[in-house]
N, C-alpha and C positions, 0 to 999 in steps of 0.2 A: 470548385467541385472537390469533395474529399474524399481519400482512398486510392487508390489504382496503384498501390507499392507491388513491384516485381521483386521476388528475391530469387536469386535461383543458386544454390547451395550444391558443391560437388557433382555438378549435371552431369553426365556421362550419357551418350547413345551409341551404339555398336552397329554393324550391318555384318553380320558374320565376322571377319578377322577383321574389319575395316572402322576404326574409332572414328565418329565425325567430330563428334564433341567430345571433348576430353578433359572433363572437371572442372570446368564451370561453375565461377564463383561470381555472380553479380549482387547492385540491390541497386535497383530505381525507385526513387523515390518517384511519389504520385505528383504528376501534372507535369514530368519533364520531358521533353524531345531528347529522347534516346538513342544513338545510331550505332547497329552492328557494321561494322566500317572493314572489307577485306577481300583480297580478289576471290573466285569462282573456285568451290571444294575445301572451304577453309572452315565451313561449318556453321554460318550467320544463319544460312535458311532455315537447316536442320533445327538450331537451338530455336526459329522463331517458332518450328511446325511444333516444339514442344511446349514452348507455352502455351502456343493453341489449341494445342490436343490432339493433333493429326497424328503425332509421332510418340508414343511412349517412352519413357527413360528406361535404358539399362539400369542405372545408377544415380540416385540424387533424388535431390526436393527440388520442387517446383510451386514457390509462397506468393499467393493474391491476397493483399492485405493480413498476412500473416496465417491463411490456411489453406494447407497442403491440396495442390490439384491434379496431383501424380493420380489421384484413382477418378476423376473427376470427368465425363467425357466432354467431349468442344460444346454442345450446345447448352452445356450447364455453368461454363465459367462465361463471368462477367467480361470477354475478351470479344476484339470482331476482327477482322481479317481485313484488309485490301491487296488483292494480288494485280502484279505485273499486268495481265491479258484483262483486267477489272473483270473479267464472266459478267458480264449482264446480258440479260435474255433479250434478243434483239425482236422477239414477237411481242414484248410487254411494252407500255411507254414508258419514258421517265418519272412516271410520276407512279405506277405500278411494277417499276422496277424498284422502287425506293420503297416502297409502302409492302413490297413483299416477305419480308421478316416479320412484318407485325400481325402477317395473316395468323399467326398461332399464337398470337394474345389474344387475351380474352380484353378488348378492349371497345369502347364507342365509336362508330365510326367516324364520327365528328372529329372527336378525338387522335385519329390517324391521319382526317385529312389536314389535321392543324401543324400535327408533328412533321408528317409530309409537307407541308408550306415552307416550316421554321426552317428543316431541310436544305431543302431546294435554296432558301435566301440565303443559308450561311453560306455554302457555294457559288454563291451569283447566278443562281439558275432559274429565278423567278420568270413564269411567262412559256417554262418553255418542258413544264408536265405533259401535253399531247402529244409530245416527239416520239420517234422513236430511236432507240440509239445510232443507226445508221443513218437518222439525219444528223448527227453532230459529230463536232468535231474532236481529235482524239485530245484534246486538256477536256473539252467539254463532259464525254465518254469519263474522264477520270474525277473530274466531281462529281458526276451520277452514282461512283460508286462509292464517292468518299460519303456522299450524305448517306446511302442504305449505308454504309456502317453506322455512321453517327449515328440515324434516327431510333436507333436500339439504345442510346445510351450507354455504352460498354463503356468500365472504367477504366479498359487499354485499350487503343489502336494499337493493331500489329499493321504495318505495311511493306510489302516485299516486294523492293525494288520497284515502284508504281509508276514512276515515273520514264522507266529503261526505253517504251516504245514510242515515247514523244523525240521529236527532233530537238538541235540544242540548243535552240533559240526559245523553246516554247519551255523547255525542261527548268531553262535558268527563270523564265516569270515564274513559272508555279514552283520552283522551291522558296519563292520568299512569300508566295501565296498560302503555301501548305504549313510554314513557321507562323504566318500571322495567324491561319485557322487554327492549331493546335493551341497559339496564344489565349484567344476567343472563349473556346471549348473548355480548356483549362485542364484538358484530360490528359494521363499517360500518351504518348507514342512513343512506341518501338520499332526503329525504320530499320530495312535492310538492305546495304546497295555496298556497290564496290566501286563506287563515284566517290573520290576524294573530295572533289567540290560540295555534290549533295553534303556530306558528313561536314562539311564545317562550315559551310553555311547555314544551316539550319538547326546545328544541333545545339542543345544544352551540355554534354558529354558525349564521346563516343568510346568505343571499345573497340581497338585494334584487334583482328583475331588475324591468326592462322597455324593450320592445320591443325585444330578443334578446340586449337588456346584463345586465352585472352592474353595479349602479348604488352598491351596498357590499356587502362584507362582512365579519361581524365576532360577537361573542357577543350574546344576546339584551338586554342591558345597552346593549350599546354603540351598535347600532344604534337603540336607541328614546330615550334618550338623550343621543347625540352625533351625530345624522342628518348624512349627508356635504352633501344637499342640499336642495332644498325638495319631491322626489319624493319621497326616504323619510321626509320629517319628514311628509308630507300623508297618505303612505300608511299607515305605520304607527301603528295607533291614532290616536286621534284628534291634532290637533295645530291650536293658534289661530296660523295663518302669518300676518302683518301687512305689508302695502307701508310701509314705511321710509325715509327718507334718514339714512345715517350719515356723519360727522364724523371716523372716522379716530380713531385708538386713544392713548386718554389715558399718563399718563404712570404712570398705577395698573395701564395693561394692559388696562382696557376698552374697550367701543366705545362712542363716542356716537351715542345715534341719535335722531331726530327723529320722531312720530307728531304730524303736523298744527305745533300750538304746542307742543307738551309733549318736553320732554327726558327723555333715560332714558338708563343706564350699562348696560352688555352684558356680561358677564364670559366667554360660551361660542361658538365658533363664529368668523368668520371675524370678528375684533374688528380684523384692522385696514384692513377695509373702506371705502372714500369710494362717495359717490354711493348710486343706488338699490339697495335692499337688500330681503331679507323678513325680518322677526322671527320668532320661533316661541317658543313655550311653552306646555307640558302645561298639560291644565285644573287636573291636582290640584298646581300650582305655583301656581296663581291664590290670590290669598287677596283676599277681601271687607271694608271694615273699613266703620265709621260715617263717612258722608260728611263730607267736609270734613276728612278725617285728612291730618295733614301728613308730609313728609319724599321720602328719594329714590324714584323709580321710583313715585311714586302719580297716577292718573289719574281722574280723575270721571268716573262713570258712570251707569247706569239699568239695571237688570234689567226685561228684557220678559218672561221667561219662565221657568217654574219647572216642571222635570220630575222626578217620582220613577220612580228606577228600580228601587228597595228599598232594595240596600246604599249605595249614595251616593243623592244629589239634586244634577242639573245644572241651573245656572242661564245662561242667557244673557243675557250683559250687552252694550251697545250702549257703547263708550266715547265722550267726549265728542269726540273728533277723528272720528268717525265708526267707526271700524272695532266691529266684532261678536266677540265670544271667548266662550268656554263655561268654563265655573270648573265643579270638580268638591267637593261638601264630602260629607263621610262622613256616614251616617245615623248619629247617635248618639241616637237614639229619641224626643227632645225634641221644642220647635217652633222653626220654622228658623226664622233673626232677618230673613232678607231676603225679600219677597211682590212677588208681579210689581207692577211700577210703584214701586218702593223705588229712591233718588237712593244711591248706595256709593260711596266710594273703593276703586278696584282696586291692587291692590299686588303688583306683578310683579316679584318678586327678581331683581337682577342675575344670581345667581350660575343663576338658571333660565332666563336670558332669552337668545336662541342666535340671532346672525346667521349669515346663507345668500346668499352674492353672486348676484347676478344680473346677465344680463350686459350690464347697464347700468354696474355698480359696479367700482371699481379699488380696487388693496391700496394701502397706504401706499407702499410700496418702487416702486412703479411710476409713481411722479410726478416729477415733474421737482423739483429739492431747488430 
């Protein structure tokens, strides 16, 4: 299917003194899984209510295939909604729940009950039009509402947070249910959730926001990853962020950085950094070895604590300069080699280790030669 490009240019929306969005710059292209990715008041909703049309801009464009929808109201752009709570009318069935958008087309009935089939089978809901939504169950309640969007044809899904009322066993099937339908369909989605997992498991790109910014954005790889800063390295997934002093970028291309006494090489991130800095590195970068191991990037530590969560086991280590990180190792069915109060060398690979300026810290180039 072709078209369903989002642009949204300098977006701004106010509520009296209060900015939610605040110059918003995006452009999706058509047919991608799009996730506004950020906790609750950071301005994902707001921005979705505007492409919708619920909410007017203070400031900015708002482009559907390259024309302006700022004066445009919601039931005249080519957009459909999925909300959280799905609203569906619990006196209508499923199959008059779905087919109720098309009541103001001028269209055959033939013609609506076909589209209503097609519906109902891209969701797996064939068999089960006489219901009513209180006979189903709630993933079932949320394909009823995904087909009445689809069966409009709208060149964007917007959906907000759709997912939030299911439990996490059912939430985790239908996110790779709702990536393969969007696959299908071939249409824009623009999803909205402050579920880290939702956002990178399903998305094409997503966009970090907060407090009414875009803070990155990029594919699900890139932003967990290569975090632009120490918001999305803190927010997404977990992340061991460290206060630092670095040294300004060797002649290898890395950065030096300082934790207390202990020197470490940096390979990722803002390497040519001086002054105070944050380190970061994923738990599952952490490696544990038998204390007293030598070589680069190894720090003496203490494990105070040892949590099983099934598929892995997090340990938390307290390293010897003081700072706290969480190491993540895989359950491979055995008995783990390290029990709280175990003395480890930590071994935190250059090439995982990612400084984050802060703005204490200057670049190299910005010193005086």
């Amino acid at each position: 299917m072709s078209g369903g490009q989002v642009q949204l240019v300098d977006l701004v929306k106010s509520f009296g003194e209060v900015t939610a969005v605040d110059g918003v710059t995006l452009d999706v292209p058509g047919g991608e899984f799009f996730s506004l990715l950020g906790p609750s008041g950071c301005g994902k909703t707001t921005t979705l209510r505007l492409i919708a049309g619920f909410e007017q801009p203070t400031e900015g464009r708002i482009l559907l295939d390259g024309q302006d929808m700022v004066q445009t109201p919601p039931h005249r752009r080519n957009v459909n909604t999925v909300f959280q709570n799905y609203a569906l009318f619990p006196f209508l069935s499923v199959q008059d729940n779905v087919s109720f958008g098309l009541r103001y087309k001028d269209m055959p009935k033939q013609e609506v009950k076909r589209r209503v089939a097609d519906a109902l089978a891209l969701v797996r809901l064939e068999g089960m039009g006489k219901r009513r939504p209180s006979q189903l169950s709630g993933g079932q309640q949320q394909r009823v509402a995904l087909a009445r969007a689809l069966v409009l044809g709208p060149a964007v899904l917007l959906l907000d947070e759709p997912l939030g009322a299911l439990d996490a066993k059912l939430r985790k099937a239908l996110q790779i249910e709702l990536k393969a339908l969007q696959e299908t369909v071939g249409i824009t989605f623009i999803y909205v959730t402050h579920d880290q997992e939702e956002a990178l498991t399903m998305s094409d790109r997503i966009a970090v926001m907060s407090n009414g910014r875009v803070e990155q954005v990029g594919s699900p790889s890139e932003v967990y990853e290569e975090p632009a800063n120490a918001y999305v390295a803190d927010f997404l997934g977990v992340s061991n962020l460290m206060a630092a002093q670095a040294d300004g970028r060797t002649s290898e291309g890395r950065c030096r950085v300082r934790l207390g006494q202990f020197e470490l090489a940096a390979a990722r991130g803002h390497t040519d950094a001086r002054g105070e800095v944050k380190v970061t590195i994923r738990p599952e970068r952490v490696q544990l070895e038998a204390f007293g191991s030598s070589g680069e990037n190894r720090l003496p530590g203490m494990v105070q604590r040892v949590v099983y969560v099934g598929s892995t086991v997090q340990l938390i280590v307290t390293l010897a300069p003081g700072q706290t990180l969480q190491a993540s190792v895989q359950n491979q069915g055995g008995a783990l080699a390290f029990d709280q109060g175990t003395p480890v060398s930590v071994f935190l690979p250059s090439d995982a280790l990612r400084v984050l300026r802060s703005e204490g810290s200057e670049l190299d180039g910005d010193l005086p030669q």
